[in-house]
DOLOLUM-563272 format. One record per residue (C-alpha): residue in one letter; x, y, z. Coordinates in steps of 0.02 Angstrom, whole numbers, padded with zeros to 5 digits, always signed. Layout:
BEGIN
AXYZ ...
This chain:
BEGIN
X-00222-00589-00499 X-00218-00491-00343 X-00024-00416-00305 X+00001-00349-00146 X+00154-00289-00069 X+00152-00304+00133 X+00246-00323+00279 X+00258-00422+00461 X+00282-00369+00605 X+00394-00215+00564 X+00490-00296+00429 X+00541-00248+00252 X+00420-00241+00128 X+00361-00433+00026 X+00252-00459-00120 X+00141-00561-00123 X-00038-00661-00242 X-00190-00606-00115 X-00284-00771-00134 X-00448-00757-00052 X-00397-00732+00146 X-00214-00803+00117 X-00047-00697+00031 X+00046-00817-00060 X+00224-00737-00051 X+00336-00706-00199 X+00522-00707-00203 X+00537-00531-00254 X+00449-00390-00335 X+00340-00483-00487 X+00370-00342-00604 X+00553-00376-00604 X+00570-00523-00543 X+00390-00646-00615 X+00283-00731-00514 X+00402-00844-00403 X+00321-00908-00257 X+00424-00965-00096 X+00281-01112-00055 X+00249-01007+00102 X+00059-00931+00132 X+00027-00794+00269 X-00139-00756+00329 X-00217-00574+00256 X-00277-00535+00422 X-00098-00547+00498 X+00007-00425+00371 X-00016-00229+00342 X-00036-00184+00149 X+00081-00074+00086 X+00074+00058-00044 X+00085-00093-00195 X+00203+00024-00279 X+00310+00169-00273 X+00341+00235-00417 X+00529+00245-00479 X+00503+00437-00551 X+00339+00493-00550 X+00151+00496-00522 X+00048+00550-00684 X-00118+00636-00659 X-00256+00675-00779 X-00356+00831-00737 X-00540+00846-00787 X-00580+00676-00883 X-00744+00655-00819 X-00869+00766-00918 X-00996+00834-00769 X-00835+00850-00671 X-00768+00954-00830 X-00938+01062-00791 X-00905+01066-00609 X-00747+01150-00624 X-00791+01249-00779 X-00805+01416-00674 X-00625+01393-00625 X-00527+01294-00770 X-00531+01315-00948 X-00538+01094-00988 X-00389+01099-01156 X-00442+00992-01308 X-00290+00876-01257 X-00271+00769-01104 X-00230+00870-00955 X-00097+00793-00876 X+00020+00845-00740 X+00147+00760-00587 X+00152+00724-00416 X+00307+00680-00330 X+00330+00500-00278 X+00351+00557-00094 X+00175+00585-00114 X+00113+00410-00110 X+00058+00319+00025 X-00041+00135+00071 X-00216+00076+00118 X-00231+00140+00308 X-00094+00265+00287 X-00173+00446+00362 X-00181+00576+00242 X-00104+00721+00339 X-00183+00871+00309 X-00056+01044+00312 X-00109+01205+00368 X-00175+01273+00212 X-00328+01386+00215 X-00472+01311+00112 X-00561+01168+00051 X-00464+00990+00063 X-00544+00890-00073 X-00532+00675-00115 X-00533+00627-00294 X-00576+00417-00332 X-00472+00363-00469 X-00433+00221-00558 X-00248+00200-00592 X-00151+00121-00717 X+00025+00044-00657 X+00152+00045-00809 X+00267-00111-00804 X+00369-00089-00941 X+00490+00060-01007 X+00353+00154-01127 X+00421+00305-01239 X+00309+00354-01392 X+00202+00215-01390 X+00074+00163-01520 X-00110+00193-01438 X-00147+00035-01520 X-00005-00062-01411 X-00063+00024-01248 X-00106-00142-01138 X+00065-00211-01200 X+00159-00080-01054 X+00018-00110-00906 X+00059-00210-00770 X-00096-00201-00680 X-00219-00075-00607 X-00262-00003-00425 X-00393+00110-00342 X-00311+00295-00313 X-00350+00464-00226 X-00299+00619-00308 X-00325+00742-00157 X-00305+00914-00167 X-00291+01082-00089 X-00429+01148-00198 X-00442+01311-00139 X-00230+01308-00141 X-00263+01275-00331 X-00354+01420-00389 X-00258+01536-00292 X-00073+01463-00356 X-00141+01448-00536 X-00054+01289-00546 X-00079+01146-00483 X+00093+01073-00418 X+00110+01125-00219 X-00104+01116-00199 X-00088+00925-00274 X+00097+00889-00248 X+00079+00867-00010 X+00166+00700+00052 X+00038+00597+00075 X-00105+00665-00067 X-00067+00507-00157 X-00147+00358-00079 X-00152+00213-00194 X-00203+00012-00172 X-00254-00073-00080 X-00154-00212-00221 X-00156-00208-00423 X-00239-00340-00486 X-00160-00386-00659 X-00319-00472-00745 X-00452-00330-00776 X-00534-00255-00936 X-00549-00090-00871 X-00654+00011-01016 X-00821-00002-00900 X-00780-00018-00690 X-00891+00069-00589 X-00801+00178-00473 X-00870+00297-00286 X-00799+00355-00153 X-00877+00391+00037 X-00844+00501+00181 X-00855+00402+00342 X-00992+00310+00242 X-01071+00427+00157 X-01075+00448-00036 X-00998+00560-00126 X-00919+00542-00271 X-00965+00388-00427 X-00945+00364-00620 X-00891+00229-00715 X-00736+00242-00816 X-00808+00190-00992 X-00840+00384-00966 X-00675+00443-00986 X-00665+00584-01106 X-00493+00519-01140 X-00470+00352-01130 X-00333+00225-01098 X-00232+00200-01245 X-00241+00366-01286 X-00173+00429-01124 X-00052+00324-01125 X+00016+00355-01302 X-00009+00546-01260 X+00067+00532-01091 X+00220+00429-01162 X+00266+00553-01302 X+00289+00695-01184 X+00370+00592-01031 X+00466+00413-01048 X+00354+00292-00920 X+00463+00176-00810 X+00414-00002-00746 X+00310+00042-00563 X+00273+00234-00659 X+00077+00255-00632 X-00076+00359-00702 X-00220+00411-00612 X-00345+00451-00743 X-00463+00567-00685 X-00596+00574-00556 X-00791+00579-00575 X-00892+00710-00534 X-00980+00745-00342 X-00949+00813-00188 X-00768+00805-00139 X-00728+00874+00012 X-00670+00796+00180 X-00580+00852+00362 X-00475+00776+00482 X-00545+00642+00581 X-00653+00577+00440 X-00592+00406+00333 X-00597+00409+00134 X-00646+00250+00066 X-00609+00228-00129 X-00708+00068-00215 X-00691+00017-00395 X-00770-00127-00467 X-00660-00270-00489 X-00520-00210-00365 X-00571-00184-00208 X-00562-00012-00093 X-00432+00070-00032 X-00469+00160+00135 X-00360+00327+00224 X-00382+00397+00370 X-00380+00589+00385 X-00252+00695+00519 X-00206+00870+00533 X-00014+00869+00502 X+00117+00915+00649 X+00173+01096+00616 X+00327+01119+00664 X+00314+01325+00671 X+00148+01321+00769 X+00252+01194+00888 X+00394+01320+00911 X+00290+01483+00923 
């Protein structure tokens, strides 16, 4: 099941079943709320896709869960024998369509294709072997980052942490067995990043139980869990297409973001 949230025309935010080119809309948000449809049905084409959640606290990341992207990085980032995990702000994400605006920060701006996990119940210190019991459902995600930003900080919060370097959807679709989805990216069509996630160094259940025992995961909380090696980098003007098998692809834009201080100067 496909769960979009959306809007018309300017309006506040719906959820809604994508079913085929039709939303069926819900009463209110499915996580808190179930699966209540109002009987009415809305054309895709005619409603823009939101972000399909916003997180209530925070956006989980796993660094380096891919092994060749593990080797890719290996001249800058010592890979720890325990998940890698760190946060991005919620104000981060953004929709399918949203532009990623780009700040002026010297270096490489890099995409990263991830599939993420959306938690949909309250998870603290949970059993790895009770993992699917807190999932809601699962999206396409883009980890970008101000690589260069990175390095020179030594940690990763402000190069990872921009509004807008969290693009995530284009809906989570609730009925997947995601051990083995094949997962690219493309820069204004051309290839550049692919894996598929039954290559996870870490997998699911035991980020989740890892990522639960350090930080309590709220319902709409979500995990991107790592992106697979290849090239990475992209500039304004150019689109960032995310597909994973079984989902669908999520698509942003790239822009150069206003700066105020240039403006004033």
């Amino acid at each position: 099941m496909r769960v979009a949230r959306f809007s018309r025309a300017g309006g506040d935010p719906s959820f809604g079943i994508v079913d085929d080119e039709e939303v069926v809309v819900l009463a209110g948000d499915p996580m808190f709320a179930g699966f209540q449809p109002t009987g009415e049905r809305v054309p895709l084409a005619d409603v823009r896709l939101l972000a399909p959640v916003i997180p209530r606290s925070k956006v989980v990341c796993v660094g380096l869960n891919y092994a060749e992207h593990r080797a890719d990085m290996a001249a800058n980032v010592d890979a720890p024998e325990n998940p890698l995990i760190f946060l991005k702000p919620n104000t981060a994400v953004i929709g399918p369509g949203d532009p990623i605006r780009i700040p002026p920060v010297e270096g490489r701006i890099t995409h990263e294709s991830e599939l993420v996990v959306v938690i949909g119940r309250i998870a603290k210190q949970v059993c790895a072997d009770d993992w699917a019991d807190y999932v809601f459902g699962y999206t396409c995600g883009n980890d970008v980052s101000a690589r260069d930003q990175m390095f020179a900080d030594g940690q990763w919060a402000r190069a990872k942490g921009y509004d807008t370097f969290a693009p995530i959807g284009p809906w989570i679709e609730t009925e997947l067995d995601p051990t083995n989805l094949e997962i690219s990216s493309t820069v204004d069509g051309e290839p550049r990043r692919r894996g598929n996630s039954a290559d996870l160094v870490h997998k699911l259940p035991e980020l989740i139980a890892y990522i639960s025992d350090v930080w309590t995961l709220l319902p709409g909380d979500i995990i991107m869990t790592g992106t697979p090696s290849g090239l990475g980098g992209f500039l304004p003007g150019q689109t960032v297409d995310i597909t994973i098998e079984g989902i669908g692809t999520l698509s942003n834009p790239a822009e150069l973001r206003d700066d105020p201080a240039a403006a004033e100067s």
